[in-house]
Every structure is written in C-alpha cells, then in structure tokens.
N, C-alpha and C positions, 0 to 999 in steps of 0.2 A: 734200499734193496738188500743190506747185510742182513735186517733184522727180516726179510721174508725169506731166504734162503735159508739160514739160521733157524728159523720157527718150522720150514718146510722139512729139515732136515731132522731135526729133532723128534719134530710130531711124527714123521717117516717110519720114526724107529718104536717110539712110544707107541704108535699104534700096533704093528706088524709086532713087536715085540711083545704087548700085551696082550694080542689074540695068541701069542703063540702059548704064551703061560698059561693061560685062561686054557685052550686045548688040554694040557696035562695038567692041571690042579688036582686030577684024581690020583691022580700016582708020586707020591712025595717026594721019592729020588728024583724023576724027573721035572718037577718044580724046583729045587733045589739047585741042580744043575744048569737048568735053562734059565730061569731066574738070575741065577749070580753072573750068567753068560750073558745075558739082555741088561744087566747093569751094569757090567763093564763097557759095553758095545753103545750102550745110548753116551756114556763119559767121554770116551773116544773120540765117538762124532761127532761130538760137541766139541771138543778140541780143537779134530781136524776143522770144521765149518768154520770156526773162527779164524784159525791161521790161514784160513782163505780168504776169507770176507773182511775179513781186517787186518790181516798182514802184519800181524803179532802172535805171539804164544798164548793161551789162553793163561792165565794168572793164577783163575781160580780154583783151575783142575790140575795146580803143579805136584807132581810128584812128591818132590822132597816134602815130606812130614804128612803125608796124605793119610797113613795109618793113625798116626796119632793124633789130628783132628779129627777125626772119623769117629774114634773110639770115645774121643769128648764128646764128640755130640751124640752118640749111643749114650753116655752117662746119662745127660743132659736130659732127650728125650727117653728113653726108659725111668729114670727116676723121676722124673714126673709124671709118668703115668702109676709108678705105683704107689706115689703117694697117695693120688684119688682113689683107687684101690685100698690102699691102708686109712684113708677114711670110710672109704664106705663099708670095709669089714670091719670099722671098729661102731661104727652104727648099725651094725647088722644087717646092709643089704646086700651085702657080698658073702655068699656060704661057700666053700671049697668042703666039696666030696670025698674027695682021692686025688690020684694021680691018672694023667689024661693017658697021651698018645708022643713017644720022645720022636717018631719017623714021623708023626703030622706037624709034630713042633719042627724039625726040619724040614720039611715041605712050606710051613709058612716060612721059617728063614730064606727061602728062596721067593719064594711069592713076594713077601713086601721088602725086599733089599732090591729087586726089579722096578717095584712101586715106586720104592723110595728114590731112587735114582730118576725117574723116568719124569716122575711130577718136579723135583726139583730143578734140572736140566730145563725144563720147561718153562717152567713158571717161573722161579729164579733167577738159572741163569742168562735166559733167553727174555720172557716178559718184563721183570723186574729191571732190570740191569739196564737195557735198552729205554723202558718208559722211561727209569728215574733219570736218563742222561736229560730230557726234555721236559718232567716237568718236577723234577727236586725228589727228594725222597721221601716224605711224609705224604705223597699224593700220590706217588709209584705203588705204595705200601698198601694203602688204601683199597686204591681201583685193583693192585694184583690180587691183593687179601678176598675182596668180595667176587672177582671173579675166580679165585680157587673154591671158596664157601659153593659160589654156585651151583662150580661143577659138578657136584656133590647131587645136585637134586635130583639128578639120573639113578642113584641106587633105589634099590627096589625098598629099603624104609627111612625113605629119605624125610623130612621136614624140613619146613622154614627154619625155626627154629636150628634145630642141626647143624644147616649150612650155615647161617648166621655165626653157632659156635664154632664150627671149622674154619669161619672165615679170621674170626680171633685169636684162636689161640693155636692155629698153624697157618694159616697166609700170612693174618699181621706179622707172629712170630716168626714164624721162619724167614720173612724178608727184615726184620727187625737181624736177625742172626746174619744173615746175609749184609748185610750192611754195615755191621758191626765189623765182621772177620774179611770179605770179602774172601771166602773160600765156599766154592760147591760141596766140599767133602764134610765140614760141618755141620751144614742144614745138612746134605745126605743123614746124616750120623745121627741127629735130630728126630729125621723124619720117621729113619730104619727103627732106634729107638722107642719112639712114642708106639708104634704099628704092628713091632714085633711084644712088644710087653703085654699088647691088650690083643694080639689072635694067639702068638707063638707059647707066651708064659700063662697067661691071667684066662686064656682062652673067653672074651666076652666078645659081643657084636663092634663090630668096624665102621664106622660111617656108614650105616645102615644098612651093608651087606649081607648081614645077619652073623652067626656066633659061628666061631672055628674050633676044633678039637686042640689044644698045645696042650703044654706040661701039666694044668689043672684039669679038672674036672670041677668045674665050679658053677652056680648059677648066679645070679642076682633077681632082687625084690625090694617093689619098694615107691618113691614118689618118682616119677620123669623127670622133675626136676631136677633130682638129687642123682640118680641114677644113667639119666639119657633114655630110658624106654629102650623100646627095637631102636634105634639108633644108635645105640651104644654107651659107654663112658664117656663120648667125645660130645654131647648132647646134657653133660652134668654141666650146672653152676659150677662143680671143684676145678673142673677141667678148664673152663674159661676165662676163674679166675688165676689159676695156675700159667696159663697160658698170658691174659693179657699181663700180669707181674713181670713174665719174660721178657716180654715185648720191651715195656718202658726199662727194662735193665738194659739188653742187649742197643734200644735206641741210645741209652745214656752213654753207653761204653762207643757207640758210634760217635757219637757227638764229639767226645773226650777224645779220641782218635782222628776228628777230621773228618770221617767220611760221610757226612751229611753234604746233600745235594742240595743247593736252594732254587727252588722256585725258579727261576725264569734267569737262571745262571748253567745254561749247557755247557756241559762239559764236553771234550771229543771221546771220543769212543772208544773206553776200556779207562781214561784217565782216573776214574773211583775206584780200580783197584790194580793198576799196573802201580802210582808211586809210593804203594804201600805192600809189600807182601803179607799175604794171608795171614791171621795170627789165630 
C-alpha cells in the first residue's frame, strides 16, 4: 500500500502540476515561476508521503548538501549533452545563426526544472526504489528504463526508435545515478541538465516535442541517425552512447559502494539508501 499512495501522490502533483505549466508556456515569466514552484512542491510531497507511509525521513531528498549535488548533476547532464552538440557542429550538422531569445531561455528554465523534478520523483524515486527492493537492481533498472522510453511515445514526433534511445541513455542512466548516489537531487540535476542544454542553451527538439527558441538560434541537418531527426538530439547514436558509458560508470561506482540490490534478496523498505547517505 506505501508504494500506491506514494505513486498516487506523486502522479497527483505531476499531473495537476504539468497541466498547469503546460497552460502558461506562452508567457516565460510565468513558466519560470510556476515551473520552479511545481518542482519544489512535487520534492515536498514526496517527502511528506514517505514520512507517512514509512515512518522515516525521506534520505534521498535531504537537505543538507542538496545544492551541491544538484549543481553536479547539472554538470553531469549539461555536459553531456554538449558534447553531442560539439560533435555534431564539428561534422557540420549543427549550424548556430545568432543569438535566440534570454526570456524563452528562462521560461524553458522553468519548464524543464518542473519536468525534471516531476519525472524523477516518479520514476525514481517512487518506481525504481520500490521495484528494486523486490526484484534486485539490474532488473529494477531495466523494466523502470523501458517504461520511461515508453512514455515517450505519446509526444507528437515520437519513434520507436527514440523511446528506445530515452530508454538508455536516461531510464537506464539515471536509475544507474540513482543507485550509485542514492540521492533524488542528483538525477534531478542530471535530468534538468541534459533538458535545459538542448531547449534552454542549444535550442534543438526534446523528445520529439518539437524545437524551442533558448540562447541559440541554431538549426541542425543531416543523417537521423547521427542527428535524432524531429526527435531530437536524444534519438542520435552520440547520445546513447554517451548515455549507455554513464550508465556502466555510475553501475560500477554503485557496486564499489554496496548499493547493488540482488535479485531475490528484499531488502525492507528505504534499507538501499537510509545506511548510506547520499553522496
């Protein structure tokens, strides 16, 4: 029952909270605002629901040093996303025009730091955490990874493909991160990272949402394969291999650390990351 009250509560906010951005996306201040207000409030609730349903502090949404994991995994996921970027403008499928729009590059900063928040809480903290207590983590990782890919298929230029790549190189990885650190705010950091690089900075299409106005003005041309097509960056071979490399690091540093989950060894509930603080 923790893990449906947990999922209800979350989904509650993810959903109510992403129609409500979705209503103002045209207006940037108010993206911005209600965005970083709908990611603090999904953290929150996720907190509280746990210190109900489990009768502990949540672990992985602690305070102390919350900025500075955050900002690592902004590193993390941003600089990986411009490395695929700085390949493909060094093969010349990426042309940068000028300079975009700094009030829409703030409007996406509140858009996907909402996202960010809202998928991770989700899928993460709630899906992942909970599967892996039942069936190990290499098969938590899996089943969470292909259904975040999935979910994917609902955007309007979505592909197999695509979801496939989303399922790799952010389900796998970011429950790979998740696993490693056992902190929310670093996948957060991760996710915000990778999301804001390619709408806010790089301005290219999102997981097949289509292309957003940020800091560039730039287009892309060139093979689907190399590039993601209407799908985006996140639909390139760089991007998936960038992503699965993370993956087998962040698994190894999990390993190295302990918090590997085995198979048909349940653990009780919060034990993978209460006797370790987040690092």
């Amino acid at each position: 029952m923790r893990f449906v009250w947990q999922f209800l509560a979350v989904v509650a906010v993810y959903a109510l909270g992403g129609g409500a951005v979705n209503a103002v996306k045209d207006n940037d201040w108010l993206s911005l605002v209600l965005g970083v207000a709908v990611a603090a409030l999904i953290v929150l609730v996720y907190g509280w629901v746990v210190r109900r349903t489990e009768h502990r502090p949540a672990p992985d949404v602690v305070r102390e040093g919350a900025a500075a994991r955050t900002a690592r995994g902004v590193l993390i996921g941003g600089g990986m996303f411009t490395a695929v970027i700085v390949i493909l403008l060094a093969s010349g499928h990426y042309d940068v025009d000028g300079l975009g729009s700094v009030t829409g590059a703030l409007g996406l900063l509140g858009l996907m730091a909402a996202a960010a928040a809202t998928e991770e809480v989700v899928y993460r903290g709630v899906l992942f955490r909970i599967i892996e207590e039942h069936i190990g983590t290499y098969l938590a990782l899996v089943l969470t990874g292909l259904v975040f890919g999935c979910s994917h298929l609902l955007n309007e230029d979505a592909t197999l493909w695509g979801c496939l790549a989303i399922a790799i190189e952010a389900g796998f990885m970011l429950a790979a991160v998740y696993a490693a650190t056992r902190s929310l705010w670093l996948t957060i950091g991760v996710h915000f990272g990778w999301n804001f690089a390619a709408a806010g900075v790089f301005s290219t299409e999102v997981s097949g949402n289509g292309a957003s106005q940020g800091l560039l003005d730039a287009s892309m041309s060139g093979p689907e394969l190399l590039t993601g097509g209407a799908f985006g960056p996140e639909g390139s071979v760089y991007s998936v291999g960038f992503g699965a490399l993370l993956t087998l690091v962040f698994l190894w540093l999990a390993h190295r650390r302990g918090h590997i989950v085995p198979f048909g060894s349940r653990r009780a509930a919060g034990a993978n990351s209460a006797a370790t603080l987040p690092r």
